[in-house]
FIFI-222513 format. One record per residue (C-alpha): residue number from 1; residue in one letter; x negated, y, z negated. Coordinates in steps of 0.5 Angstrom, whole numbers, plus 500, padded with zeros to 3 digits. Layout:
<pt><pos>NUM</pos><code>a</code><east>X</east><north>Y</north><up>Z</up></pt>
...
//
This chain:
<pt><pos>1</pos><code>x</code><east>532</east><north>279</north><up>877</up></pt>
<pt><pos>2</pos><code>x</code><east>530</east><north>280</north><up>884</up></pt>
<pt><pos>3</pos><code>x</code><east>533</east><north>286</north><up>887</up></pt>
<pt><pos>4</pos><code>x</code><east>535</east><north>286</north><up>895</up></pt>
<pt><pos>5</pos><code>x</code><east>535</east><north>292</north><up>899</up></pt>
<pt><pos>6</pos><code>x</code><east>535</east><north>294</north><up>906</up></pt>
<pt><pos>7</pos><code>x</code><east>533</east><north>301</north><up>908</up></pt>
<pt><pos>8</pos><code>x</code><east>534</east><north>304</north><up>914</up></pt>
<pt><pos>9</pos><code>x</code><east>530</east><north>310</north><up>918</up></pt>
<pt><pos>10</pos><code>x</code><east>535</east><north>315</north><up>921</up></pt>
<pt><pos>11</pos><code>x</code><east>529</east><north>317</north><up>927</up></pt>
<pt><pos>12</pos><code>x</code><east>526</east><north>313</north><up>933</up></pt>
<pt><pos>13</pos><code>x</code><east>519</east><north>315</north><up>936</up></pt>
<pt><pos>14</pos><code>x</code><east>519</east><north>317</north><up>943</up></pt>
<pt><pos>15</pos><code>x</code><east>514</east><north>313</north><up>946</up></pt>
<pt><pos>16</pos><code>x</code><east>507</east><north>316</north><up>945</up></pt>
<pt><pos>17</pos><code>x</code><east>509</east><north>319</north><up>938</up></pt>
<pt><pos>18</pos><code>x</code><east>504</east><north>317</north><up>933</up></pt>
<pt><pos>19</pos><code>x</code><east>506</east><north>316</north><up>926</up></pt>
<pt><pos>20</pos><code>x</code><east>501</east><north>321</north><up>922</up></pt>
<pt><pos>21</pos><code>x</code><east>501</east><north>325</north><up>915</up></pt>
<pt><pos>22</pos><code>x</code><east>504</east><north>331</north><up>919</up></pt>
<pt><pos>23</pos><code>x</code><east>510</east><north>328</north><up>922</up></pt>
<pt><pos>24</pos><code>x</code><east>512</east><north>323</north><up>917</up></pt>
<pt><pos>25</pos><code>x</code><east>518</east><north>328</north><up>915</up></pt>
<pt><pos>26</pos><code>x</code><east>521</east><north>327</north><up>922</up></pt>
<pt><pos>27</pos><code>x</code><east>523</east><north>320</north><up>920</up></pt>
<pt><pos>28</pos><code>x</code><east>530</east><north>322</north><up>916</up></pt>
<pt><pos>29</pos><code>x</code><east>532</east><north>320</north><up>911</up></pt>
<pt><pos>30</pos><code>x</code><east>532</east><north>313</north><up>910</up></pt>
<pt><pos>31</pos><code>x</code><east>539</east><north>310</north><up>906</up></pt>
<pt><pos>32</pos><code>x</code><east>538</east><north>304</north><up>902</up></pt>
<pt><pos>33</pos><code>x</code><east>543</east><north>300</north><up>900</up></pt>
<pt><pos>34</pos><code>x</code><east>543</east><north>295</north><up>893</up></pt>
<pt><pos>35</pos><code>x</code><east>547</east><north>289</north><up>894</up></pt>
<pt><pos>36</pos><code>x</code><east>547</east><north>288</north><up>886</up></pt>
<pt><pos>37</pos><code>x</code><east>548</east><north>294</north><up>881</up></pt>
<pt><pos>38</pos><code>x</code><east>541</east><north>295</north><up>877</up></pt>
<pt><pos>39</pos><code>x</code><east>541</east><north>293</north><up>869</up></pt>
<pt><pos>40</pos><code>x</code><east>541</east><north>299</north><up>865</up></pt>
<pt><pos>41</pos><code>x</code><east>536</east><north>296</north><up>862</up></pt>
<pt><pos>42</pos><code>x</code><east>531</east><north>296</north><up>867</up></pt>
<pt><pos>43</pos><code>x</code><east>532</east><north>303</north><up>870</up></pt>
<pt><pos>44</pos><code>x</code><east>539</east><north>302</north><up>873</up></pt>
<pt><pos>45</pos><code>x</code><east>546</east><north>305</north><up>871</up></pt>
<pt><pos>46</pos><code>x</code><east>549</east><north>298</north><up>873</up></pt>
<pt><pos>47</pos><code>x</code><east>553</east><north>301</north><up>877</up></pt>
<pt><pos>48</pos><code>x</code><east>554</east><north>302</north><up>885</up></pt>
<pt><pos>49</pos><code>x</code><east>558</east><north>309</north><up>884</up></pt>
<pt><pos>50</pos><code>x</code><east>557</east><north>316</north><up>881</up></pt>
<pt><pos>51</pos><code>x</code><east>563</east><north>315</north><up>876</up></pt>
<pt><pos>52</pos><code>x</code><east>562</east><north>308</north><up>874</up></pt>
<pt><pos>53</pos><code>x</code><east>554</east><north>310</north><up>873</up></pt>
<pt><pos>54</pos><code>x</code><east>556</east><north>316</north><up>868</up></pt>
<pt><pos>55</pos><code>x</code><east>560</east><north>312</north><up>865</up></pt>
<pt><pos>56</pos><code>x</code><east>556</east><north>307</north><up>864</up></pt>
<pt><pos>57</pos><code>x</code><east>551</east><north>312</north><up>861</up></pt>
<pt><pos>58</pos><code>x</code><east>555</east><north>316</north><up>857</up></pt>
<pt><pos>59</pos><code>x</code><east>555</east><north>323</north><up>861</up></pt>
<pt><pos>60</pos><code>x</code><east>560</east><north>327</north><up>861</up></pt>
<pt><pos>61</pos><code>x</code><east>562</east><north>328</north><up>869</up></pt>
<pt><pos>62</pos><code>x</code><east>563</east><north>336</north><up>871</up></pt>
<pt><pos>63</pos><code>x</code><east>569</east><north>340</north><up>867</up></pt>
<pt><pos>64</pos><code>x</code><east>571</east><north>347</north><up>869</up></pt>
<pt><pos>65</pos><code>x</code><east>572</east><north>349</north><up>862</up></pt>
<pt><pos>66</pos><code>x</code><east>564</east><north>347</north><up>861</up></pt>
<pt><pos>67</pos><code>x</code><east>563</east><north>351</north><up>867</up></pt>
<pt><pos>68</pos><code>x</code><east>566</east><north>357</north><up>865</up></pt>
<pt><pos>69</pos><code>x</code><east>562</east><north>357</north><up>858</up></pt>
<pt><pos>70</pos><code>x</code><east>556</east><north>356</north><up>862</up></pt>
<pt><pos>71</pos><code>x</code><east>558</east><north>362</north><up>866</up></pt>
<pt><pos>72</pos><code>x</code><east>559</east><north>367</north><up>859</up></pt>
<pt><pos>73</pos><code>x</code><east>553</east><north>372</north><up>858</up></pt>
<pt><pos>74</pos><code>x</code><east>550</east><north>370</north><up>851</up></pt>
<pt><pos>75</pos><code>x</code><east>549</east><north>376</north><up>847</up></pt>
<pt><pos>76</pos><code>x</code><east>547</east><north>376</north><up>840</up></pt>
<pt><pos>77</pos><code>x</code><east>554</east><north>377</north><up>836</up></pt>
<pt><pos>78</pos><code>x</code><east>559</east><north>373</north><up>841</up></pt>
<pt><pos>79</pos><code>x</code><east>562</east><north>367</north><up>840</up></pt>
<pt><pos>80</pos><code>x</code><east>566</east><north>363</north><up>844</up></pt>
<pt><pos>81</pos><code>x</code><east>574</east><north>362</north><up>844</up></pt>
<pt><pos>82</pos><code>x</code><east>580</east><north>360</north><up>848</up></pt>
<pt><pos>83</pos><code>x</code><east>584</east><north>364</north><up>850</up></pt>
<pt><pos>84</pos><code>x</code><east>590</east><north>360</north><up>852</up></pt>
<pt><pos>85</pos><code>x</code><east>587</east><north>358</north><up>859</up></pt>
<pt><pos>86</pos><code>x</code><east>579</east><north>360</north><up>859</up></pt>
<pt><pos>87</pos><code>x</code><east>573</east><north>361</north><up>854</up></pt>
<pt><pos>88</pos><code>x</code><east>572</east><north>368</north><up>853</up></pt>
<pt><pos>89</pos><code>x</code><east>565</east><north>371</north><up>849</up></pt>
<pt><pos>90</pos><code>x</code><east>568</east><north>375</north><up>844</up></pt>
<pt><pos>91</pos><code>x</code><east>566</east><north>380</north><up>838</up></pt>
<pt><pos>92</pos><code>x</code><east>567</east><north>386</north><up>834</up></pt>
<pt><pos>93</pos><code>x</code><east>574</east><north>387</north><up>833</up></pt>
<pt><pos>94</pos><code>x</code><east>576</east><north>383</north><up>838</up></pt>
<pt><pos>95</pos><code>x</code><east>573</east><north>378</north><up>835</up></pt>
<pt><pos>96</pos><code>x</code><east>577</east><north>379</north><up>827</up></pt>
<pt><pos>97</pos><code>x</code><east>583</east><north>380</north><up>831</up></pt>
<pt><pos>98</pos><code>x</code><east>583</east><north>373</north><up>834</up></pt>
<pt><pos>99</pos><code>x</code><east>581</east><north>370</north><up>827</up></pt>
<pt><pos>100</pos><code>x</code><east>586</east><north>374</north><up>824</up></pt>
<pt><pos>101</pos><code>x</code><east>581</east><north>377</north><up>818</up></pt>
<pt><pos>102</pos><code>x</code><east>583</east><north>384</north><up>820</up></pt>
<pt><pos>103</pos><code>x</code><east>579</east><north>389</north><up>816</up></pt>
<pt><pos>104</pos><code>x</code><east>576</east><north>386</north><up>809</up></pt>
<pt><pos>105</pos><code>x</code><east>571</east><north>382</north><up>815</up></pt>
<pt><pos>106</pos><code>x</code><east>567</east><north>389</north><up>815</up></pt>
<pt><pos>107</pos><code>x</code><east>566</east><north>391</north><up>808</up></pt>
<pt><pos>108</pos><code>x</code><east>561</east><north>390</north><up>804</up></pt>
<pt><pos>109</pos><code>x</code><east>560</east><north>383</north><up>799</up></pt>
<pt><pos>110</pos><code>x</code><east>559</east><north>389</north><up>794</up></pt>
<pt><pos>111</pos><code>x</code><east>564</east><north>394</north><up>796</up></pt>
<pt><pos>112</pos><code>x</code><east>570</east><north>390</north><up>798</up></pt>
<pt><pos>113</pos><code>x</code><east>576</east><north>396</north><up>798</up></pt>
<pt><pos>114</pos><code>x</code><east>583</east><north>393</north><up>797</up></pt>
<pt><pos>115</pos><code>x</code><east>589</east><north>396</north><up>798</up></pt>
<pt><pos>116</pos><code>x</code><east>594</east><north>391</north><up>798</up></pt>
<pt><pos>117</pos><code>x</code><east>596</east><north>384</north><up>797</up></pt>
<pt><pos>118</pos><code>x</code><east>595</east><north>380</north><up>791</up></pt>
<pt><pos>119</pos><code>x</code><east>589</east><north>377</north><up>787</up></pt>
<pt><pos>120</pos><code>x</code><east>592</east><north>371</north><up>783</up></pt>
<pt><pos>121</pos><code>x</code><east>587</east><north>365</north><up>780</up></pt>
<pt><pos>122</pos><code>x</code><east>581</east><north>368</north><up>781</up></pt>
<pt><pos>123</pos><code>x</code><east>577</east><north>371</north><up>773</up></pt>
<pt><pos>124</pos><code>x</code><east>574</east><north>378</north><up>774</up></pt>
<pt><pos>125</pos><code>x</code><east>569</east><north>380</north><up>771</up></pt>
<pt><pos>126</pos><code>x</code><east>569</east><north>388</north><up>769</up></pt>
<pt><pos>127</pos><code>x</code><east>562</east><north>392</north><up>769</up></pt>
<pt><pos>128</pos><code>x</code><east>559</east><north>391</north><up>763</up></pt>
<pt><pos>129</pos><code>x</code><east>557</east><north>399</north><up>760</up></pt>
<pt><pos>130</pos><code>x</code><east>554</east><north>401</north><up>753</up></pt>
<pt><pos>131</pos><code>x</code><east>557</east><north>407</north><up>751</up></pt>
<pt><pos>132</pos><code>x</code><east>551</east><north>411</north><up>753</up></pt>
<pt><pos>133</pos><code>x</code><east>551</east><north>409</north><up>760</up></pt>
<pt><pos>134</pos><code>x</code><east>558</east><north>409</north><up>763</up></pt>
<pt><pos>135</pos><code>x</code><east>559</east><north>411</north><up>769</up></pt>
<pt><pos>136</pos><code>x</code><east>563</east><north>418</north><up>772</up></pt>
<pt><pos>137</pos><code>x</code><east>571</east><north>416</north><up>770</up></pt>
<pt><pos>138</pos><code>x</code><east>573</east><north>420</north><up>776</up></pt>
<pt><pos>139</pos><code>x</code><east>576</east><north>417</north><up>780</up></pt>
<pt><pos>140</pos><code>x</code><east>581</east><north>415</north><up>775</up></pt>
<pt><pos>141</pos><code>x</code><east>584</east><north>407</north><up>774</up></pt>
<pt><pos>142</pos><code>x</code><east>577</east><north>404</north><up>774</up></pt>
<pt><pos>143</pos><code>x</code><east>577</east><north>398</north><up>768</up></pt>
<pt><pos>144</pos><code>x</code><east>571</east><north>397</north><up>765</up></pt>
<pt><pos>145</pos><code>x</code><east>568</east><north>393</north><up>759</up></pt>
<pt><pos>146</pos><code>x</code><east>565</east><north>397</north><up>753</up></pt>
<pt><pos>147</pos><code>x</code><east>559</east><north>393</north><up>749</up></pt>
<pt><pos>148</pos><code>x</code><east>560</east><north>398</north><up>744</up></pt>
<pt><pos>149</pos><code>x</code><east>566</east><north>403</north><up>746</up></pt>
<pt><pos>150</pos><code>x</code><east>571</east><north>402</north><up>740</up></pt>
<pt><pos>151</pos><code>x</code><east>568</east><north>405</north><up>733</up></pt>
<pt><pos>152</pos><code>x</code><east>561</east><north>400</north><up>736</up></pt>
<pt><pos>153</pos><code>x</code><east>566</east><north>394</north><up>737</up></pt>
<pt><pos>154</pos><code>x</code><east>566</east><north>391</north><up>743</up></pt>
<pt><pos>155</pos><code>x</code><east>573</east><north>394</north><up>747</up></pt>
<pt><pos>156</pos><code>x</code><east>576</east><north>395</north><up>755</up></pt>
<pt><pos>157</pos><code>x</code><east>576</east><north>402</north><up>758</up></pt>
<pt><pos>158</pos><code>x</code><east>581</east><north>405</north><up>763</up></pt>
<pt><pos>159</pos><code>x</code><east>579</east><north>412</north><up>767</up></pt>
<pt><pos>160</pos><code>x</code><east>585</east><north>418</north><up>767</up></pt>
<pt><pos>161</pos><code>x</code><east>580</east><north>421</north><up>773</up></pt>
<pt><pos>162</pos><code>x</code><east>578</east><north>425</north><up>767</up></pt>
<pt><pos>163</pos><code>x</code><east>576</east><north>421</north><up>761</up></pt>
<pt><pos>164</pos><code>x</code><east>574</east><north>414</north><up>758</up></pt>
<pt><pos>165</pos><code>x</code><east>580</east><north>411</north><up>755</up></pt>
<pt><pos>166</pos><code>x</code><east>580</east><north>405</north><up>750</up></pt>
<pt><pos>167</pos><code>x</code><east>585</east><north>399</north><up>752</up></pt>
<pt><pos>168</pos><code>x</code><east>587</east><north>397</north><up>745</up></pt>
<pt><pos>169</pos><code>x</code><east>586</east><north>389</north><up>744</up></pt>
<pt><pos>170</pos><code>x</code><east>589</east><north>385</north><up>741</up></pt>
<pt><pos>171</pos><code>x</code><east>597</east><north>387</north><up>741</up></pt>
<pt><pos>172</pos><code>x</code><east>602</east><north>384</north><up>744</up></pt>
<pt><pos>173</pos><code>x</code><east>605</east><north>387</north><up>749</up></pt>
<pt><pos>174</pos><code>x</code><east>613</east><north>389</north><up>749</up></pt>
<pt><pos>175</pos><code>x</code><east>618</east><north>392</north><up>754</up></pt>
//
């Protein structure tokens, strides 16, 4: 496919003026005009206007709200949340309270404390102690399997703060 074109220079030489390499900027910026888009395939975008040539590319035209994250600071920690009406950097408890995790979020994988709410559908594996290795029992209301706690039979134990009690297994229990 030909391409036709017509380019026109914004400068006129005074009578005299010799183009060299040292004046050649003075000629303006030319404006070419393409009478027929320009295939995608050889080059082009296959458009005459900046919208149509991002449409026909695929390119997201310039948007606020990827301007605004473009803007925040990026510091190791933070992630990015709307706040209603702008993208805001977040972290720490500001971070927690917009996904709603509260507290628990900062504990430990091996020292989770709670102290509320309720564990339904989930099987808890009680630390397993030889009678020779129990731990302290204070404080009380620990609950802990023992291999050997009940006369060398297999039992569950629950602290009183002072002491390890044995939990008698195999009763019903009744009201």
């Amino acid at each position: 496919m030909a391409i036709t074109a017509s380019v026109t220079r914004g400068f006129t030489y005074a009578t005299g003026v010799e183009p060299s390499a040292a004046n050649l900027n003075e000629l303006g910026e030319p404006t070419v005009t393409v009478a027929t888009p320009i295939a995608i395939g050889n080059g082009g975008t296959n458009a005459t206007t900046a919208s149509a040539a991002r449409t026909n590319l695929g390119v997201q035209a310039s948007d606020a709200g990827l301007a605004d994250i473009a803007a925040l600071a990026t510091t190791n920690g933070n992630f990015i949340v709307g706040d209603g009406g702008n993208w805001v950097a977040e972290s720490g408890s500001t971070a927690r309270t917009s996904l709603g995790v509260g507290t628990i979020a900062t504990q430990a994988s091996n020292a989770v404390a709670l102290t509320g709410g309720t564990i339904s559908g989930t099987i808890m594996t009680l630390p397993s102690y030889a009678v020779s290795g129990v731990p302290s029992a204070s404080p009380a209301g620990q609950v802990i399997y023992v291999t050997d706690g009940n006369s060398g039979a297999a039992t569950v134990a629950c602290s009183d703060g002072s002491d390890w009690k044995v939990v008698a297994l195999g009763a019903t229990i009744s009201t």
